[in-house]
C-alpha positions as CSV (number, residue, x, y, z in Angstrom):
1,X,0.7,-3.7,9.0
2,X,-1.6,-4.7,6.6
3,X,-5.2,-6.3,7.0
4,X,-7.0,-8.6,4.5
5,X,-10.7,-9.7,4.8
6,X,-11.4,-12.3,2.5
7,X,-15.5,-12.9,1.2
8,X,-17.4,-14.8,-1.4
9,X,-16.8,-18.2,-0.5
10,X,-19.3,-21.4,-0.1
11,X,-20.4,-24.2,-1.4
12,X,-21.2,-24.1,-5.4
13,X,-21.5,-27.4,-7.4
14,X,-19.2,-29.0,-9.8
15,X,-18.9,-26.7,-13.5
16,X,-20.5,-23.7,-11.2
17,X,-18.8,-20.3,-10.4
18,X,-17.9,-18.6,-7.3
19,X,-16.3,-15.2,-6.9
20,X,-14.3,-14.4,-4.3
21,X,-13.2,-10.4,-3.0
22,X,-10.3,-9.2,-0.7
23,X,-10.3,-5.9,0.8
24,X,-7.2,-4.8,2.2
25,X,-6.9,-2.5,4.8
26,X,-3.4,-0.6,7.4
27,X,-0.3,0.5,5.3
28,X,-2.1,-0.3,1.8
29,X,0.9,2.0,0.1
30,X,3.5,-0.3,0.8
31,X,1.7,-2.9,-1.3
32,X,2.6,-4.2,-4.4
33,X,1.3,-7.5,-5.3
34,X,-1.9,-9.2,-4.1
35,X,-3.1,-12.5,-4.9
36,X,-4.5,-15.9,-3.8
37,X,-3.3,-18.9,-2.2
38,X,-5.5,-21.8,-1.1
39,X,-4.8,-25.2,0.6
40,X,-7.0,-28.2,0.1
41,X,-7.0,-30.9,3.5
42,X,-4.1,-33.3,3.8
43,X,-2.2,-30.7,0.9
44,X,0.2,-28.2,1.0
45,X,-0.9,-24.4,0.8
46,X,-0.1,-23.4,-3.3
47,X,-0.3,-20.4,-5.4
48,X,-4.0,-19.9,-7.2
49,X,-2.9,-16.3,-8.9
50,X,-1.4,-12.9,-8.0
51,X,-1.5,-9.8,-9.2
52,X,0.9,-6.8,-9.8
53,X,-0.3,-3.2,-9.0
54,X,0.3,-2.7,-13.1
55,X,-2.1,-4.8,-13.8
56,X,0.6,-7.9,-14.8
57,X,-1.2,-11.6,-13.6
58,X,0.3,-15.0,-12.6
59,X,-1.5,-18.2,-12.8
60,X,-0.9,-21.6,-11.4
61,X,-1.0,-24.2,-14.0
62,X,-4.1,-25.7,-13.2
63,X,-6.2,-22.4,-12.9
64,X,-5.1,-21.4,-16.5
65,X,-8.3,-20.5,-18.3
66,X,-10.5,-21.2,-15.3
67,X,-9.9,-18.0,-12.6
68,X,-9.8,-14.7,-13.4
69,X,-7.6,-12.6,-11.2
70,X,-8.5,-8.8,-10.9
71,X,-7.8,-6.0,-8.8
72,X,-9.3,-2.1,-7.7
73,X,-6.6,-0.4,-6.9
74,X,-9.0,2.6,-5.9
75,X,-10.9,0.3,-3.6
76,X,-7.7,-2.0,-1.8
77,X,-9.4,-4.9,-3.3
78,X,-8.6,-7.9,-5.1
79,X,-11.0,-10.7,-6.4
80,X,-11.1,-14.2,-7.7
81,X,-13.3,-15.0,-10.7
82,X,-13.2,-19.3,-10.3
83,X,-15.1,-20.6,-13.3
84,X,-15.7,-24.3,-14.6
85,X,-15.0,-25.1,-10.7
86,X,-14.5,-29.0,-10.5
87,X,-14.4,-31.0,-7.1
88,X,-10.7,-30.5,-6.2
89,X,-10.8,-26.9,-6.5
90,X,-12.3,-27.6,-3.1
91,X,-10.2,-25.7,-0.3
92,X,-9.3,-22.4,2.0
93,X,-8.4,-19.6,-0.1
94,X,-6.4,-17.1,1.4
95,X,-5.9,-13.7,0.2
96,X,-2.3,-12.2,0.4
97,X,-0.4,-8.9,0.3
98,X,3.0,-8.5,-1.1
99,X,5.2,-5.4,0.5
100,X,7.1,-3.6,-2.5
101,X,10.3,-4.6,-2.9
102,X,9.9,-8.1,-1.0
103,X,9.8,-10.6,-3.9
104,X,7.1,-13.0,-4.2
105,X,6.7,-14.5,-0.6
106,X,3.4,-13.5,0.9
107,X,4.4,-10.7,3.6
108,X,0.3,-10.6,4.9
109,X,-2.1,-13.7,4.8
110,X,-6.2,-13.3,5.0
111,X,-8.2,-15.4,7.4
112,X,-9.2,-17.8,4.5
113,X,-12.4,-18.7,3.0
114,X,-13.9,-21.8,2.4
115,X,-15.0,-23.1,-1.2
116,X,-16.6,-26.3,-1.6
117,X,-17.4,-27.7,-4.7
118,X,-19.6,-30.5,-4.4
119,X,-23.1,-32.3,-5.9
């Protein structure tokens, strides 16, 4: 089993930034890809970025040139850069873990954090 604890999030206004961390914790060597999800209210839960242990990145669409995934392997962390953030960026983020081997579904899901980007 794997453990994510997801930090960083709040309320920041429109154009701001916000960075948000991930530390996972359990059977970290079985990992493979971590990343971000988040779901906004009345919206399905979407991909924000992930993140291969070689260093290879995905971005949803609409984050492209806005977030900045990284990751530590050293530390089991992963963080979200969010830049230019703009009202409906507003959601729970959820951090995820990917088991090697397993494809791209989400095998372990964080608690979520809250970002709310508001005047």
């Amino acid at each position: 089993q794997v453990q994510l604890v997801e930090s960083g999030g709040g309320l920041v206004q429109p154009v701001g930034s916000l960075r948000l961390s991930c530390a996972a914790s359990g059977s970290i060597f079985s990992i493979n890809v971590m990343g971000w999800y988040r779901q906004a209210p009345g919206k399905v839960r979407e991909l924000v970025a992930r993140i291969v242990f070689d260093g290879r990145t995905t971005y949803a669409d609409s984050m492209k040139g806005r977030f900045t995934i990284s990751r530590d392997n050293a530390k089991n962390m992963v963080f979200l850069q969010m830049n230019s953030l703009k009202p409906e960026d507003t959601a729970v983020y959820y951090c995820i873990a990917i088991e090697r081997g397993r494809g791209l579904k989400p095998d372990y899901w964080g608690q979520g954090t809250q970002v709310t980007v508001s005047s």
